[in-house]
Structure formats: C-alpha cells, structure tokens
BAVO-557715 format. One record per residue (C-alpha): residue number from 1; residue in one letter; x negated, y, z negated. Coordinates in Angstrom, 3 decimals. Example, Ala and Ser with C-alpha at 12.3 -4.5 7.8 and 13.67 -1.06 7.14 Angstrom:
% BAVO-557715
[1, "a", [-12.300, -4.500, -7.800]]
[2, "s", [-13.670, -1.060, -7.140]]
This chain:
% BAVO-557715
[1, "x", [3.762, 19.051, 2.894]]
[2, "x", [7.161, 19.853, 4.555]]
[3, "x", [9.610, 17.704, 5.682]]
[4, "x", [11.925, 18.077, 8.748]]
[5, "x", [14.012, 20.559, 7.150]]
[6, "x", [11.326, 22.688, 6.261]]
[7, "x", [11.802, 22.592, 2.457]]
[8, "x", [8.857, 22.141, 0.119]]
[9, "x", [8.293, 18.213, -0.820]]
[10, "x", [6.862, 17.405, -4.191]]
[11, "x", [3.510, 17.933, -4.611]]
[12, "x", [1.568, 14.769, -3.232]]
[13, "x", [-1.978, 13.867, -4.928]]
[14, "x", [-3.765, 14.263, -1.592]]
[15, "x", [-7.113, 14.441, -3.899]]
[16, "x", [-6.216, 10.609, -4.363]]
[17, "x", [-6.499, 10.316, -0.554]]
[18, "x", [-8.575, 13.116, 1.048]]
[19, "x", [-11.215, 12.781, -1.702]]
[20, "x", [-11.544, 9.151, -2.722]]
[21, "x", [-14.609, 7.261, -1.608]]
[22, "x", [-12.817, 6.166, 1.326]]
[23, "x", [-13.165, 5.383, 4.897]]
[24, "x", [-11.482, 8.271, 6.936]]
[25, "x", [-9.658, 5.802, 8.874]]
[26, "x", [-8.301, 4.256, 5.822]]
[27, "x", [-7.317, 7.464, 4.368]]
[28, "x", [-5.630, 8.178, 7.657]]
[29, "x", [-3.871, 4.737, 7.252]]
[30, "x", [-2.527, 5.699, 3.581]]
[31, "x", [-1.129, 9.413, 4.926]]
[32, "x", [0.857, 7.270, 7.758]]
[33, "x", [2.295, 5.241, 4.505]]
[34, "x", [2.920, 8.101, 2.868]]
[35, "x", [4.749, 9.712, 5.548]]
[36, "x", [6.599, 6.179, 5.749]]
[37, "x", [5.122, 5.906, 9.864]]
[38, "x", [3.466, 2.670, 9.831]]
[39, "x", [5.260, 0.557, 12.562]]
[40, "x", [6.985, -1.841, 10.486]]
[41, "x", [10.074, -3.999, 11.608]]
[42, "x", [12.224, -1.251, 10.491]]
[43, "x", [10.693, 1.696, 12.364]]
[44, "x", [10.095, -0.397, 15.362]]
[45, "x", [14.082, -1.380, 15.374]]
[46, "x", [14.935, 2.554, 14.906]]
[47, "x", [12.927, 3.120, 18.269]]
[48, "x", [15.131, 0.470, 19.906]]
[49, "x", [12.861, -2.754, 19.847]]
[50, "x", [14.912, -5.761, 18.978]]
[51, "x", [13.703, -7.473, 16.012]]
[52, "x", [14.474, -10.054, 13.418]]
[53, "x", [14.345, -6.834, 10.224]]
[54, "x", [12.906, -9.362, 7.448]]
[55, "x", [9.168, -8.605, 5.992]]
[56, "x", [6.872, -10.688, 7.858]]
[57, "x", [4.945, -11.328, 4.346]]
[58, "x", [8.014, -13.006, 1.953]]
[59, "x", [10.903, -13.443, 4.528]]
[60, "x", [13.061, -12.216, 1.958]]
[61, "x", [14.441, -8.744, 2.378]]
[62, "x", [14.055, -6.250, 5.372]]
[63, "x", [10.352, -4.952, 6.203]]
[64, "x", [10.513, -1.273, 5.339]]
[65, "x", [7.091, 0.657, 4.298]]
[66, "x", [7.886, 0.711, 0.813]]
[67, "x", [9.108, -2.714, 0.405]]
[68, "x", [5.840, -4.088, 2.293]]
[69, "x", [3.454, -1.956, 0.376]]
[70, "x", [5.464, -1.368, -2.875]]
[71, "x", [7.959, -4.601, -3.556]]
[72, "x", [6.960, -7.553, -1.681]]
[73, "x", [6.505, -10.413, -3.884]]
[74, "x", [3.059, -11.111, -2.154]]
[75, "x", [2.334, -7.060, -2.766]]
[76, "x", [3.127, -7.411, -6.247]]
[77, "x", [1.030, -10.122, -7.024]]
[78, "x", [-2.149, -8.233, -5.787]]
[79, "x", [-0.863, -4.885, -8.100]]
[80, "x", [-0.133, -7.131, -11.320]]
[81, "x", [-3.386, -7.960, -10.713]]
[82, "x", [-5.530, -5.167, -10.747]]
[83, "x", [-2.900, -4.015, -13.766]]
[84, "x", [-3.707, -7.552, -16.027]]
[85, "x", [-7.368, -7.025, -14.980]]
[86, "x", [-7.187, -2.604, -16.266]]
[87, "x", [-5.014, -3.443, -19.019]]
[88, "x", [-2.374, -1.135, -17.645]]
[89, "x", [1.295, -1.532, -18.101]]
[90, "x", [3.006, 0.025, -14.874]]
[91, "x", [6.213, 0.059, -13.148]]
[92, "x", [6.425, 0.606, -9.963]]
[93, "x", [7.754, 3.918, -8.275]]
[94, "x", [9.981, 3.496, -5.350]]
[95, "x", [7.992, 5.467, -2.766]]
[96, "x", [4.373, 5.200, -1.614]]
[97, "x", [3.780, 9.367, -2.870]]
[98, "x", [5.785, 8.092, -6.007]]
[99, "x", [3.131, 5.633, -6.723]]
[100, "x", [0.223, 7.408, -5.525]]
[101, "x", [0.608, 10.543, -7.830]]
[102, "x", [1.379, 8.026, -10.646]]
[103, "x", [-1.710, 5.722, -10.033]]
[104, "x", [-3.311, 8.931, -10.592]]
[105, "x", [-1.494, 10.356, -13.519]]
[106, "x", [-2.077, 6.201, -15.095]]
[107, "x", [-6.256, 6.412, -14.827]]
[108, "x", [-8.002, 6.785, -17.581]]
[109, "x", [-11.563, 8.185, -18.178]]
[110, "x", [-14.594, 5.589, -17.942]]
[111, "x", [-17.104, 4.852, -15.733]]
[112, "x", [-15.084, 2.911, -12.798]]
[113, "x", [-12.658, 5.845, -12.526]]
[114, "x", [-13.476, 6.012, -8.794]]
[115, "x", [-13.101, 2.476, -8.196]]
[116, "x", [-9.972, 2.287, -9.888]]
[117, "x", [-9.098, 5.494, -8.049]]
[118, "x", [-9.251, 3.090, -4.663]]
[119, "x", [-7.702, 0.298, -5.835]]
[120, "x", [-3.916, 1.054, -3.882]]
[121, "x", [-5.965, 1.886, -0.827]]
[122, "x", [-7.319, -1.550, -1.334]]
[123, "x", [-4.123, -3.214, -2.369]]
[124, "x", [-2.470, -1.653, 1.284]]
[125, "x", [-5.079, -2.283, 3.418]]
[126, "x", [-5.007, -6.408, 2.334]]
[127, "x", [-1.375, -6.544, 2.560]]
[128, "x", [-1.546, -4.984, 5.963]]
[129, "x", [-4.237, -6.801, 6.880]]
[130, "x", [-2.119, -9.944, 5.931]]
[131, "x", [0.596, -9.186, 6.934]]
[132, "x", [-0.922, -8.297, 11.153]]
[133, "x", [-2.724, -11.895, 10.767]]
[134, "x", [0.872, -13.905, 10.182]]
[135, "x", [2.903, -11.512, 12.716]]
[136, "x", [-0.057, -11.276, 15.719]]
[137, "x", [-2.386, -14.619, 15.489]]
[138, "x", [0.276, -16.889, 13.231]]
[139, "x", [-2.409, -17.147, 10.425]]
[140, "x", [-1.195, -17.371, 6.945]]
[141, "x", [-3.209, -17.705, 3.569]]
[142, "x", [-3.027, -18.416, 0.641]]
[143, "x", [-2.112, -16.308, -2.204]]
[144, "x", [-5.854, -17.131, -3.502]]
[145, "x", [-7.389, -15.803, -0.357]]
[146, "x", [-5.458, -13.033, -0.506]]
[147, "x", [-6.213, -11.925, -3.934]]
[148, "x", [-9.801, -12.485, -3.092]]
[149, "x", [-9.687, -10.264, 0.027]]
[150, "x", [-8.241, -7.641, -2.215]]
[151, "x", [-11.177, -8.179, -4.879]]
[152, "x", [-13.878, -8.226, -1.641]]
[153, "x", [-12.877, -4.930, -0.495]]
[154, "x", [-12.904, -2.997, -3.790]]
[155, "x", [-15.997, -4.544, -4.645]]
[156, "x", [-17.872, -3.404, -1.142]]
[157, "x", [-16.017, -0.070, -0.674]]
C-alpha cells in the first residue's frame, strides 16, 4: 500500500480483510475505512459541504473515521463487548489499520477463530449502519438494539 507520497506504509493485515468470510461489499467497506474515505462529516466538510463537524452517533467530538469506528462512546460499547464476552484485554489503536493488524495479532487459536476474525467488520458495519439510520431517516435506538444488531450479524455472517 502506498500513500500519496509514494513511500511504503506499514504493512496492513489485508488477510484480515481480503480473506475473512466476508461479503465482498463489506470488505470493500472496511478498505474505504482503512484508507480513512468513508464520507463522514469531516471528509464531506474538506470537499466544501457545510456541516455541523460533531459525530452523528454521541454528539460529542467531531465525526472523523477513526473516532466513529474507533472512539465513539456508542463504538466502544459494542468493542468492550465482544472483549468481556473473548476474555480479551485490549486497548484501542488510534487508526482503523492500527486496530486491524492488532485484532489480528490479539486472536488466539480455538475453534471460532474465524468468527472472531469478523467481529470489527461486524462492529463497523452496525455502527455505520446506526449511525446512516439517525443522520438519513432520524431513527435512533437503543444501546440494547444496537448491541443486538452487532450480535445478529456475527451470528448469521
């Protein structure tokens, strides 16, 4: 991967990605967080739309990719619980390829190593999922119903 000054990035765990049981679409979804593309209030506002900057999910600090994905309060519910649930004490990286390769590097060796493999791919697409519902059709739910999306989708992937 290269970025715009053609210098070698780290290496990202596309294996995580390209290789997990995955829709394609969704894997296409995590590269575009990766690459930090996904149209968020911030990269909407850098190609000139006027917008209020705050996450649409906790109204609390400006809605970049990795605070939406990474450090939202209503993100970090859905990780701590997937980490209470693994046993797994994490902290979390500051970029999306940060916490991919470490999500990787954390898994250990049993038999739901490829649904624990999925599970960021599950927490993103909920929170995005979420997050389109309150900005586009001014539905919000509850923390419960969000938790259980989350659950839904790695249970049916």
């Amino acid at each position: 991967m290269m970025n715009h000054s053609n210098q070698q990035l780290n290496y990202w765990p596309w294996k995580l990605n390209w290789k997990s049981k995955i829709p394609h679409k969704v894997a296409c979804f995590v590269w575009l967080l990766a690459e930090e593309a996904v149209l968020t209030q911030e990269n909407l506002m850098k190609r000139g739309i006027i917008l209020s900057p705050m996450c649409f999910l906790c109204g609390e600090q400006a809605e970049t990719v990795n605070h939406l994905i990474l450090h939202c309060r209503i993100t970090g519910q859905l990780w701590r619980l997937f980490l209470n649930l693994r046993g797994i004490a994490w902290s979390m990286p500051g970029k999306i390829t940060e916490a991919l390769k470490s999500w990787e590097g954390s898994r250990s060796a049993s038999k739901r190593q490829k649904q624990t493999r999925i599970v960021p791919t599950c927490i993103w697409g909920t929170i995005c999922r979420e997050r389109n519902s309150k900005c586009f059709e001014n539905v919000e739910n509850s923390m419960e119903k969000i938790k259980l999306n989350c659950l839904l989708i790695l249970c049916f992937v």
